[in-house]
C-alpha positions in Angstrom: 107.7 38.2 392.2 111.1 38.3 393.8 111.0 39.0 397.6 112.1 42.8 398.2 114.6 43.0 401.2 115.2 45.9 403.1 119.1 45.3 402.7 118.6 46.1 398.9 117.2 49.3 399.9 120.9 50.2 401.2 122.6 49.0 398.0 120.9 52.1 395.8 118.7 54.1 398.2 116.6 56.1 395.8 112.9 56.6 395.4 113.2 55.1 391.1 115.2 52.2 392.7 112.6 51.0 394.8 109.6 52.1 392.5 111.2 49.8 389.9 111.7 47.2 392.1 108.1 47.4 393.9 106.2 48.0 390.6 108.5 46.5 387.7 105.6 45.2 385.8 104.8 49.2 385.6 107.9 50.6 386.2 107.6 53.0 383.3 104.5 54.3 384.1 105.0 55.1 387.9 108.6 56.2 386.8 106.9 58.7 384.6 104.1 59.7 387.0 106.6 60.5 389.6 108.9 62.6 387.4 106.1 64.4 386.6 105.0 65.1 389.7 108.5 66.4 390.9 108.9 68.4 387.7 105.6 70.4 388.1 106.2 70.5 392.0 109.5 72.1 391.2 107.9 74.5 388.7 105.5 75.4 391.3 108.2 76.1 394.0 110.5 78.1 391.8 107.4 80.2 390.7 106.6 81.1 394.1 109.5 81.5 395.2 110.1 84.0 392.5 106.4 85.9 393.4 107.6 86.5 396.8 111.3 87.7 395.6 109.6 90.2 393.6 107.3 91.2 396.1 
């Protein structure tokens, strides 16, 4: 395992960058699990944001 700096974090400073890097032997897994998570959580925002438009 390669030692993660926090310089590297600078270099690409997203959440999949450091996901990959921290979890690379499952990197497709936690990548999916997290884009997931956003999708539904953005589904779930933009539904109730819509409710209380129409409200």
């Amino acid at each position: 395992m390669s030692v993660w700096l926090l310089s590297d974090l600078y270099h690409f400073p997203t959440i999949t960058a450091v996901a990959s890097h921290t979890f690379f032997a499952h990197a497709g897994r936690v990548l999916g699990l997290s884009f997931t998570a956003a999708g539904t959580g953005s589904l779930v925002t933009n539904g109730l944001i819509g409710g209380v438009a129409t409200a």
